[in-house]
C-alpha positions in Angstrom: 17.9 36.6 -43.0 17.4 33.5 -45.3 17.4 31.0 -42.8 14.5 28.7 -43.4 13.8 29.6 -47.4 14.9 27.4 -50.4 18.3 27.4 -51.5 17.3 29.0 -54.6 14.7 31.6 -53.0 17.8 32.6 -50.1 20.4 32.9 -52.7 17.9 35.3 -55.2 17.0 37.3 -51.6 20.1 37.9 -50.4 21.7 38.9 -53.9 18.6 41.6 -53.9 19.5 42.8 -50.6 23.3 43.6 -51.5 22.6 45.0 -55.1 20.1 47.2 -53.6 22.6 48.3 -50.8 25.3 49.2 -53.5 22.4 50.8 -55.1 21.6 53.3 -51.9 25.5 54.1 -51.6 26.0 54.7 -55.2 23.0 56.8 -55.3 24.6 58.9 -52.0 27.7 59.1 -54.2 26.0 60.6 -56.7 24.0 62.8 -54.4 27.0 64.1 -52.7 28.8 64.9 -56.1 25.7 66.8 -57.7 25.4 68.4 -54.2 28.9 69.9 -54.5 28.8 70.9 -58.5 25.7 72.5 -58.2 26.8 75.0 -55.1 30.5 75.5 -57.0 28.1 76.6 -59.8 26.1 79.0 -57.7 28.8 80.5 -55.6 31.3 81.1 -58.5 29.4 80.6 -61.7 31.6 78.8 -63.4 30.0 76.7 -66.7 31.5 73.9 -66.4 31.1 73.3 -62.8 27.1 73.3 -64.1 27.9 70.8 -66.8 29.6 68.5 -63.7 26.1 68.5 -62.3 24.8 67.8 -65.4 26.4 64.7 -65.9 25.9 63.8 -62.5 22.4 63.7 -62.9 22.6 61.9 -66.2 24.7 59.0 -64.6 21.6 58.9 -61.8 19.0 58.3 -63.9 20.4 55.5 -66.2 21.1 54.0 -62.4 17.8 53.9 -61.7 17.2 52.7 -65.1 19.6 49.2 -64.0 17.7 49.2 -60.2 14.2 48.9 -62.0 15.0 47.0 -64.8 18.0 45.1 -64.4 19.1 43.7 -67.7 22.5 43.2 -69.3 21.9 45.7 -71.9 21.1 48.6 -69.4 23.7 47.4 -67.3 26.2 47.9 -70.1 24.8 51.2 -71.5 25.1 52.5 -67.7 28.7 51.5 -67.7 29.4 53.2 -70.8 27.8 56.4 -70.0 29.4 56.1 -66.5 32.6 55.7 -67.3 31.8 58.8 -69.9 30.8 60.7 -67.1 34.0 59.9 -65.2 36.2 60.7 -68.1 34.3 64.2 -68.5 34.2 65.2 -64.6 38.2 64.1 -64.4 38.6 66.8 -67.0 36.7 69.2 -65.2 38.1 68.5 -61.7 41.6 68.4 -63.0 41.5 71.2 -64.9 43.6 74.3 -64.3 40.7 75.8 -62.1 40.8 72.4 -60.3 43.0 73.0 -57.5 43.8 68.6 -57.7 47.4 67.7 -57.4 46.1 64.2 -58.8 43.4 62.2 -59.2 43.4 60.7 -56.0 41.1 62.8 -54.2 37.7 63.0 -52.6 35.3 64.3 -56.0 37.0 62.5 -58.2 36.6 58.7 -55.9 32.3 59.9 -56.0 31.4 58.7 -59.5 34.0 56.2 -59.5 32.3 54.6 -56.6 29.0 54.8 -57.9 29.9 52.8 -61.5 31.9 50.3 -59.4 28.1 49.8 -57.4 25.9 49.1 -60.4 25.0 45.9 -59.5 23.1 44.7 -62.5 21.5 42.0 -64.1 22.2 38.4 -62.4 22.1 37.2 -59.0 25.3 35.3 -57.2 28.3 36.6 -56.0 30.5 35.6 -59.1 28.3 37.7 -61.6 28.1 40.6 -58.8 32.0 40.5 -58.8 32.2 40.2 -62.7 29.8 43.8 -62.6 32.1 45.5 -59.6 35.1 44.3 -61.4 34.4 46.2 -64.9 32.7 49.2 -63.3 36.2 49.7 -61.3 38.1 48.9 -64.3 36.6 51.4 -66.9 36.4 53.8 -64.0 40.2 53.9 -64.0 40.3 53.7 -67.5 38.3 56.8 -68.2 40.0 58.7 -65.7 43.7 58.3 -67.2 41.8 59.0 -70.2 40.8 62.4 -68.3 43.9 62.9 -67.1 45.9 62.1 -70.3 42.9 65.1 -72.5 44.5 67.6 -69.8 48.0 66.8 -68.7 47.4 66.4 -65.3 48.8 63.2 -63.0 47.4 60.1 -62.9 47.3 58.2 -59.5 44.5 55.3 -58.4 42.1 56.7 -56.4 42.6 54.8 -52.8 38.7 55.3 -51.8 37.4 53.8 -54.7 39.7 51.2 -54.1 38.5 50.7 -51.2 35.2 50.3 -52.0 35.9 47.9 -54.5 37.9 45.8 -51.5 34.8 45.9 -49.7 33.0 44.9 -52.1 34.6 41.7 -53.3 35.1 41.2 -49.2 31.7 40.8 -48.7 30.9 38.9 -52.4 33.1 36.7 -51.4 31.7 35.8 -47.5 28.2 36.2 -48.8 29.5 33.2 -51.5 31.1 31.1 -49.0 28.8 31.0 -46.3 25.6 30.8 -48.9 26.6 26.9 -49.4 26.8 26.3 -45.5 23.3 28.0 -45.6 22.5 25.9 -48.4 23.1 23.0 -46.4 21.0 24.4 -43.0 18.0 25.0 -45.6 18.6 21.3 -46.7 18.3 20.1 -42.9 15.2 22.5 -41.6 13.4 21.2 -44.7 14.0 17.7 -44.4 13.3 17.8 -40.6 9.9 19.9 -41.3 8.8 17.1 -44.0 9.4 14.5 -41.5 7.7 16.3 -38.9 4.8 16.7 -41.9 4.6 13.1 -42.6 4.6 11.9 -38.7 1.8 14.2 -38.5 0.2 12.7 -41.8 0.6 9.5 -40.3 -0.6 10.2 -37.0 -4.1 11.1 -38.6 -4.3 8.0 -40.8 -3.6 5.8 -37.7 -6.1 7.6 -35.7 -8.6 7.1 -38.4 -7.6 3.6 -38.6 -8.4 2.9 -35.3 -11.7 5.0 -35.4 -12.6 2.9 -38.1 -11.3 -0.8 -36.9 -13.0 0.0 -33.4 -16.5 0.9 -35.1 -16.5 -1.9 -37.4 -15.6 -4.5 -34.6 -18.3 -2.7 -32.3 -20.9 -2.7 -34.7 -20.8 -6.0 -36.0 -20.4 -7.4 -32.5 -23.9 -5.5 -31.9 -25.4 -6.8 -35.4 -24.6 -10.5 -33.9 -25.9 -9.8 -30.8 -29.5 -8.7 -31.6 -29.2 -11.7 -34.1 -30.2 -14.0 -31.6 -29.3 -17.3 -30.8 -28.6 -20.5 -33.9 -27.0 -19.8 -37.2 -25.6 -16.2 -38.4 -27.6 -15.2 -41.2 -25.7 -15.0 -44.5 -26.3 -11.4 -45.0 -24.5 -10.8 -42.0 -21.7 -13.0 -42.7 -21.6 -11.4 -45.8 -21.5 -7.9 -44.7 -18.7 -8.9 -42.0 -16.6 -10.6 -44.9 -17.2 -7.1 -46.9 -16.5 -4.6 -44.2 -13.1 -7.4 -43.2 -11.8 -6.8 -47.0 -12.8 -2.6 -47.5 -11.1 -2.2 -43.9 -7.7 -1.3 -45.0 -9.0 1.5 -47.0 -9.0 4.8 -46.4 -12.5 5.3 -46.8 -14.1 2.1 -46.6 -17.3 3.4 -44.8 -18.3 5.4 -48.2 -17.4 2.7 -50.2 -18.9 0.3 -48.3 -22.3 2.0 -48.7 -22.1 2.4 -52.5 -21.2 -1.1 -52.8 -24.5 -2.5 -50.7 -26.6 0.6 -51.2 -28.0 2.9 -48.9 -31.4 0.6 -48.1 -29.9 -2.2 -47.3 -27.3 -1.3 -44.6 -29.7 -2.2 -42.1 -31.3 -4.7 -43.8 -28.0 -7.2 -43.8 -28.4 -7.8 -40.4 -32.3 -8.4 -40.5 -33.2 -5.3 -39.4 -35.4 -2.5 -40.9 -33.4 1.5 -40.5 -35.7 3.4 -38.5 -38.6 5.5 -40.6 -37.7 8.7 -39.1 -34.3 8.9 -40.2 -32.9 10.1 -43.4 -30.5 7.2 -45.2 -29.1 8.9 -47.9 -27.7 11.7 -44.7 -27.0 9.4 -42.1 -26.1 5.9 -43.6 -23.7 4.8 -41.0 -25.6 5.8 -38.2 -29.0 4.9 -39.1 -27.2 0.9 -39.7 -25.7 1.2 -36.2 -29.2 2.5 -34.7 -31.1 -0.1 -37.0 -28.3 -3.2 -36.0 -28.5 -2.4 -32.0 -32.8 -2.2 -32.3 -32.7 1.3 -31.2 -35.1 3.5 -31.9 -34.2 6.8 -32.9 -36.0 10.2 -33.1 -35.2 12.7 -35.5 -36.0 16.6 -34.9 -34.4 19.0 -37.6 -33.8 19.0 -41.3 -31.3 16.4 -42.0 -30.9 18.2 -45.3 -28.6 20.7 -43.7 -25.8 18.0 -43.6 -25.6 19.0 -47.3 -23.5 21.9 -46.3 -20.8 19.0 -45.6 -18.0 18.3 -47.6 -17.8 14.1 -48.2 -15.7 13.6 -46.2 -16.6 15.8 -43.1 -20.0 14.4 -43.2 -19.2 10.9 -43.4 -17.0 12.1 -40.2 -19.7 13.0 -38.7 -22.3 9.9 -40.0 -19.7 7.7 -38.2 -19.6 9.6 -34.7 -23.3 9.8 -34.7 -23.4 6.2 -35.3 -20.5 5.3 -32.5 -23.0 7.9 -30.1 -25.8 5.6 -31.2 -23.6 2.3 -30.7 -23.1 3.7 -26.9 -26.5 4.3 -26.3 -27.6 1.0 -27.6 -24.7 -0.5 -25.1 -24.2 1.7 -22.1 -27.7 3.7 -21.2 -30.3 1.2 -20.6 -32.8 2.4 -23.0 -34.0 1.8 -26.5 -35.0 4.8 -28.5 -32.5 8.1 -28.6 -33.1 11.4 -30.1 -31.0 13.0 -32.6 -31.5 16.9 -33.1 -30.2 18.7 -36.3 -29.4 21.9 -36.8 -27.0 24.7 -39.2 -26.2 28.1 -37.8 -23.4 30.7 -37.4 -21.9 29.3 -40.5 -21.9 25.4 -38.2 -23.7 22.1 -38.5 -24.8 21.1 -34.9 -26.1 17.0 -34.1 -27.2 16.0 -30.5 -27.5 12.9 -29.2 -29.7 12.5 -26.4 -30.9 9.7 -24.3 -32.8 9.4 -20.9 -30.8 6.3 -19.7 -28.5 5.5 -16.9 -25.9 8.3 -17.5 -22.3 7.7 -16.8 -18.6 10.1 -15.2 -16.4 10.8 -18.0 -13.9 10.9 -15.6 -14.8 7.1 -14.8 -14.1 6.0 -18.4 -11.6 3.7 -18.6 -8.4 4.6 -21.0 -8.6 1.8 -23.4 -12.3 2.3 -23.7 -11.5 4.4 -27.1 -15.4 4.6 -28.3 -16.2 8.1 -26.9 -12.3 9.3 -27.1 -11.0 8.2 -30.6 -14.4 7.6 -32.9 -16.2 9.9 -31.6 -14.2 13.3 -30.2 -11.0 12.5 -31.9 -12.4 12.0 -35.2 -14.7 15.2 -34.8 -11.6 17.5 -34.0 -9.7 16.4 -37.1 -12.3 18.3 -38.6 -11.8 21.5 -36.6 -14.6 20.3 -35.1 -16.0 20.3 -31.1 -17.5 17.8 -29.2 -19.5 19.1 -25.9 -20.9 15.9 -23.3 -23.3 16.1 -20.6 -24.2 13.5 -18.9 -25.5 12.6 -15.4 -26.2 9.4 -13.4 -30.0 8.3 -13.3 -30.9 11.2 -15.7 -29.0 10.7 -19.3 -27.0 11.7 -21.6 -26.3 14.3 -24.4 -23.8 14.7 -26.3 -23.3 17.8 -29.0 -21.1 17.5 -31.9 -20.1 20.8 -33.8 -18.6 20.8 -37.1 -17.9 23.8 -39.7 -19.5 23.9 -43.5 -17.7 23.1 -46.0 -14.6 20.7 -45.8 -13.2 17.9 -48.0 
């Protein structure tokens, strides 16, 4: 029943489920007491067996009083007026019109069952016992008292003993076996925050290697369309920047508000192409600008504002590994991007009309297609759909939802 919650959630749960238990039987007791005072009343028409029903009644509202609200002070107050109530039925029941040898019968156990099951105010087995323990105790009490106002006998009543038994039979397992659940809870939650941080860890490492791949793959494209001789400065010095942001978690953002969006194609002595929006795509317009592709934009980049940061610098970097592949792999050198938001989902293509390729064909440590580009998109319960065929091109569709980080 508590399996799986907090120690302190499963030990408040449990200690509802009991009280409100007691509070169902005593509440039958109660019923069944009422039940038979109000037909002895009908039937003979005796006063007093009216006045039993009355009490009856009384005792049943201040219990519902201690189920709502269940304080100490309307847990006392219910003890006093039920042991009251005991002490004045007693009288009645043993009377001279009683027909009761003693008090150890069947009425008189019915309210002294229902004081025993008040419950009240606390959770834990101890306090439940302390509650059971004076409800049974000034239930006995009031009934000698009863007995002693009209000379009858005295005897303890062996069903409300009974229930008292039971009840401090199952305080006391619920008690004991609450600290082995305690330490099961203990387990399942340390084995479910492990399994948390391996999955938190999982993601980072996958974003690492995104990120490592595209930063290696990029710069090795940068170099080559340098040319031959020297490397020029700026690319040095962009390689020596991107080399020191790499071990951050979001070095591609911080890389572009350290340079600046203009000049992230500019460090490697190329110009970003006019078509394409810098400020949307930074990352993949200095991939497209550092490979001397040419790239075609159709759509309103501005619907990438419906990105969170971080899901649409996810995307800038697997448009820009797209663009890396096309610059590498298809034998052309101009792409199209298209750009569009709908059913509550941004949507990029990247085409080309180059050589085409198998997906099936692509080797498994080729990680360009597979980790930086669907890998990272999916983190962002994202899609990726390819189509590609050999001779005609490529395209590949990358989905993403609004919003995010």
């Amino acid at each position: 029943m508590t399996l799986g919650l907090p120690g302190h959630l499963a030990r408040d749960s449990m200690s509802r489920a009991l009280v409100t238990a007691g509070h169902f039987a005593a509440f039958t007791c109660l019923a069944a007491a009422a039940t038979v005072a109000i037909v002895s009343a009908i039937v003979f028409g005796d006063i007093d067996d009216w006045a039993a029903f009355i009490l009856t009644v009384a005792m049943a509202v201040f219990l519902v009083a201690v189920s709502i609200f269940p304080t100490v002070t309307l847990t006392v107050v219910y003890l006093v007026v039920g042991a009251a109530v005991v002490c004045a039925l007693t009288v009645i029941v043993m009377g001279p019109d009683g027909g009761f040898a003693n008090t150890n019968n069947a009425l008189s156990a019915l309210p002294l069952i229902a004081l025993l099951l008040v419950g009240g105010a606390g959770s834990g087995s101890v306090t439940a016992l302390v509650w059971a323990a004076l409800g049974y105790g000034l239930g006995e009490a009031a009934t000698f008292l009863g007995v002693a106002l009209v000379g009858g006998t005295y005897a303890p009543n062996l069903a409300a003993a009974g229930a008292f038994g039971l009840v401090v039979i199952v305080r006391t397992f619920d008690g004991l076996s609450r600290r082995s659940d305690s330490r099961q809870n203990a387990g399942l939650h340390r084995a479910s925050q492990q399994s948390h941080e391996l999955e938190i860890r999982h993601d980072y490492e996958l974003r690492a290697t995104a990120r490592l791949h595209d930063t290696a793959l990029s710069h090795l494209v940068a170099i080559a369309a340098a040319g031959s001789g020297p490397v020029d400065e700026r690319l040095r010095v962009g390689i020596r920047q991107d080399l020191g942001l790499i071990v951050g978690r979001d070095w591609v953002t911080d890389h572009a508000e350290t340079n600046g969006s203009g000049d992230i194609g500019a460090r490697a002595g190329a110009r970003p192409p006019a078509s394409v929006d810098v400020e949307r795509l930074p990352y993949a317009v200095a991939a497209a600008a550092n490979a001397g592709l040419e790239v075609r934009v159709t759509g309103d980049l501005a619907v990438l504002g419906a990105l969170g940061p971080r899901r649409a610098a996810a995307l800038d970097a697997a448009v820009a590994q797209c663009l890396i592949n096309v610059a590498r792999h298809a034998g052309v050198d101009e792409a199209e991007v298209a750009v569009g938001l709908g059913g509550g989902e941004v949507t990029v293509a990247v085409m080309d009309s180059g050589v085409g390729f198998d997906e099936q064909e692509v080797p498994q440590d080729r990680i360009g297609l597979r980790t930086s580009i669907r890998a990272r998109i999916e983190q962002e319960q994202g899609a990726v759909r390819l189509w590609s065929t050999k001779g005609i091109g490529t395209t590949i569709v990358l989905t993403v939802p609004e919003g995010g980080e």
